[in-house]
C-alpha positions in Angstrom: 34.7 5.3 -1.9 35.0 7.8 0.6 32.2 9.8 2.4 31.9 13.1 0.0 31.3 10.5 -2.6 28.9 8.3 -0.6 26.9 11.3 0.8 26.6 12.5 -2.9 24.7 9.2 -4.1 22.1 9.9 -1.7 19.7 12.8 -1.8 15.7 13.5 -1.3 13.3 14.5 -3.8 9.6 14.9 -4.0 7.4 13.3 -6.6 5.9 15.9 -9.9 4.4 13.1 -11.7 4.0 9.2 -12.4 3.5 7.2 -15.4 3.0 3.5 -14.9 4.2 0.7 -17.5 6.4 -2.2 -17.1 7.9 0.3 -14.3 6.5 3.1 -12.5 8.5 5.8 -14.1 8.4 9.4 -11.9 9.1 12.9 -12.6 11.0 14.4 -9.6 12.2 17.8 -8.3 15.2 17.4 -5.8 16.2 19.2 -2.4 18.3 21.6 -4.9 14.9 22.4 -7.3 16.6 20.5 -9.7 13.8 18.3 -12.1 14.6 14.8 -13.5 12.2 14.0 -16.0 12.6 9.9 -16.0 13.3 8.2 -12.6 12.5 4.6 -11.9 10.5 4.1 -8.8 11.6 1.1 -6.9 9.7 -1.2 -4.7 9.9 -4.4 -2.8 8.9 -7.8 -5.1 5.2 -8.0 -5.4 4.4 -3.8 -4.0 2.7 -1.8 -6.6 2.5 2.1 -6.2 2.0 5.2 -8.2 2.8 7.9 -5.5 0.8 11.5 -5.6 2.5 14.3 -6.3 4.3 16.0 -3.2 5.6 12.5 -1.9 8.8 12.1 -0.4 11.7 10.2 -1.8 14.7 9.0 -1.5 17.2 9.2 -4.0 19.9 7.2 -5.5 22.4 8.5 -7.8 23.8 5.3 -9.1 28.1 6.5 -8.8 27.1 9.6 -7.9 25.8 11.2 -11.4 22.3 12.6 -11.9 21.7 11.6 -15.0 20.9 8.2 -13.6 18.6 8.4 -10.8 16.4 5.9 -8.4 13.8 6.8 -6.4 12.8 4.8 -2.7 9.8 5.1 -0.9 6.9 7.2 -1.8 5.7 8.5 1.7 2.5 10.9 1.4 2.4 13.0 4.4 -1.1 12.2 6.6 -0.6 8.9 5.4 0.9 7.2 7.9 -1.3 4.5 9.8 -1.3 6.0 13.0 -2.6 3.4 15.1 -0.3 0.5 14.2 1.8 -1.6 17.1 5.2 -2.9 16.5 5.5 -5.7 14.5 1.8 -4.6 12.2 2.4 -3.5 8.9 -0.6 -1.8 6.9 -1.2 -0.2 2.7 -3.2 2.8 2.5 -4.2 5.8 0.0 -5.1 7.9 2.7 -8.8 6.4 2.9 -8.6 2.9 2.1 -6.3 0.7 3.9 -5.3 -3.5 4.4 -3.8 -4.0 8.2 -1.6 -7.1 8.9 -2.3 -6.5 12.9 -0.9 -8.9 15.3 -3.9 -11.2 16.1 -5.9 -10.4 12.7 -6.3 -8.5 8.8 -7.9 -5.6 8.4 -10.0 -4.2 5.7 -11.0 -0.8 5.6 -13.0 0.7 2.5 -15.6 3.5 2.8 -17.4 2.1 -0.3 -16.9 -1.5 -0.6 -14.9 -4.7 -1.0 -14.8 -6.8 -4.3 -13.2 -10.1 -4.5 -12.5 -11.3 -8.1 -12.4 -15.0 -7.8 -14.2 -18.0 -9.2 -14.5 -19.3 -5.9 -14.7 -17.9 -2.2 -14.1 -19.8 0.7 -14.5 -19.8 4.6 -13.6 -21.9 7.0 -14.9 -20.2 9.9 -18.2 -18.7 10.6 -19.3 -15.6 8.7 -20.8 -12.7 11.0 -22.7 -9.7 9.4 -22.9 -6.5 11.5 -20.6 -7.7 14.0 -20.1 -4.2 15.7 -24.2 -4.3 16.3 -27.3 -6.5 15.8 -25.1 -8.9 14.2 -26.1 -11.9 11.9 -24.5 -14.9 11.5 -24.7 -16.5 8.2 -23.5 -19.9 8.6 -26.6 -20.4 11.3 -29.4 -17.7 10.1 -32.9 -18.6 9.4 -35.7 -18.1 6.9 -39.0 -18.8 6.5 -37.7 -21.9 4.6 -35.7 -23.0 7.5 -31.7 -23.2 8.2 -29.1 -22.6 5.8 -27.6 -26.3 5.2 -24.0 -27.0 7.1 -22.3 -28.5 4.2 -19.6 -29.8 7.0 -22.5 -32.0 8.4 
């Protein structure tokens, strides 16, 4: 393969649309206004994503033909986490967002935080209000006394 072919498997795009099924299937317009209709999104094992339209891509065109065309990627402009340090990795719609910083994990929600489980655990002491007047639960009182220590 030489170089005029290599260069024309690769190309940008930005994100029209998404549909989600077994695959997150986009509608693209390339760098030459050119719209595909049906091009499969692909992500690392276990990410999920249905980019806005606008997003960036990167595209493939497997052997160099348009007809058959992957998209990379996904990047939303503003998006970007802007505070991370190397090594941190971080998800984010542009309001929500789940840090993996360097010493610990990050949630961030401006509404709130559901856990769908039939069982939550902590091994550690839970703190409410920690950035003010904060409350620890494993140690706060009532009027009926101390919560129990079930490690005791």
């Amino acid at each position: 393969m030489n170089d005029a072919q290599l260069r024309s498997m690769i190309t940008m795009g930005k994100v029209a649309g998404t549909k989600v099924g077994p695959h997150t299937l986009m509608q693209i317009t390339g760098l030459d206004g050119v719209s595909q209709q049906t091009v499969l999104l692909l992500l690392p094992p276990g990410y999920s994503a249905r980019p806005l339209p606008g997003s960036d891509l990167a595209l493939l065109q497997v052997l160099g033909s348009g007809d058959h065309v992957i998209g990379l990627g996904g990047a939303q402009e503003g998006h970007a986490i802007a505070d991370l340090v190397p090594g941190e990795i971080g998800l984010t719609d542009g309001t929500q967002m789940v840090i993996l910083r360097t010493d610990h994990i990050q949630v961030v929600s401006p509404t709130k935080v559901r856990f769908e489980c039939p069982r939550l655990e902590c091994t550690g002491e839970i703190v409410a209000r920690c950035d003010g007047n904060s409350v620890s639960l494993t140690t706060h009182r009532h009027a009926g006394g101390a919560v129990p220590d079930p490690h005791t």
